[in-house]
Each structure stands twice: as structure tokens, then as C-alpha cells.
N, C-alpha and C positions, 0 to 999 in steps of 0.2 A: 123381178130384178132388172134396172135398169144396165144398156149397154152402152149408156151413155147417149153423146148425138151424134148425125150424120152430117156432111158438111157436102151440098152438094154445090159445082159452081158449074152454069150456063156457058159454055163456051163461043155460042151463038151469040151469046150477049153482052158477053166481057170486054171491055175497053179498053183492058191492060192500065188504067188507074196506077193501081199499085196501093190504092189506101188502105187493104186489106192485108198487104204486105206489112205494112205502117203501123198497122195496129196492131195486128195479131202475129207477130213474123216467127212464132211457134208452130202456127197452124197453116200458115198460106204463102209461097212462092210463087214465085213468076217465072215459068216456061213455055219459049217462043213467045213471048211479049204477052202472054195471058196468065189469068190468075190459076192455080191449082191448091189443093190443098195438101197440105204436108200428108195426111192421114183421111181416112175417109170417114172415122169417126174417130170421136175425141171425149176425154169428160168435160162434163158440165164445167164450163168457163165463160166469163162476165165479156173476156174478151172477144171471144169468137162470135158472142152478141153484137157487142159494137161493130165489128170487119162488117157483118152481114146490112147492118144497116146504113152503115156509111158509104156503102155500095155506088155509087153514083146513077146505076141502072139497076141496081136491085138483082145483079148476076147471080147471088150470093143465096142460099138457099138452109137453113140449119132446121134438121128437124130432130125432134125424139124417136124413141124406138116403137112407137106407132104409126109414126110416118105425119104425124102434125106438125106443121109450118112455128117453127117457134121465133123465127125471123126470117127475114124482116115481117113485122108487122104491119 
């Protein structure tokens, strides 16, 4: 049984963009000028795909409940 996916964001890495904001502003917020995600996992949604690849540095991390890289690609 799936627990849906995990959203993790690199804070090392973050630019504070904000396109992930933009795209997905269900799943991801900006605190202290970096991105975070509303929830640490989420269900399966088209959009949390898109935030992750739009990434400008690829912060963006979403995997399954096996821990595989489902974005970015």
C-alpha cells in the first residue's frame, strides 16, 4: 500500500526562486526567503511533479515510498 510521496527540498541548495511556490502553492511555501514544503508527504499529484522540475537548481527532491527519485528526472 502506497503512502503516497515524500517531498524533500535541499536547503543548501534553494534560491528562494519561489516557482515552486507558483506551481504547486498547495504543497510548497516560502520560509525565511527559502522553499519548504507544506507537508512532507503528499498524494500522488501532476503538480508536485512539475515544482520539482522547474526547480531552477533541482532543490526539489519527490520520491515514492521506496525512497526512488521520481523527480526531478
Amino acid at each position: 500500500m502506497s503512502t503516497g510521496w515524500r517531498i524533500e527540498v535541499d536547503t543548501d541548495r534553494c534560491i528562494g526562486s519561489g516557482s515552486c511556490v507558483g506551481m504547486a502553492p498547495a504543497h510548497f511555501r516560502m520560509e525565511s526567503g527559502l522553499a519548504a514544503p507544506v507537508s512532507a508527504t503528499v498524494e500522488e499529484n501532476e503538480a508536485v511533479i512539475d515544482a520539482a522540475e522547474s526547480c531552477p537548481v533541482e532543490a526539489i527532491a519527490v520520491r515514492d515510498d521506496d525512497g526512488t527519485v521520481i523527480a526531478p528526472s
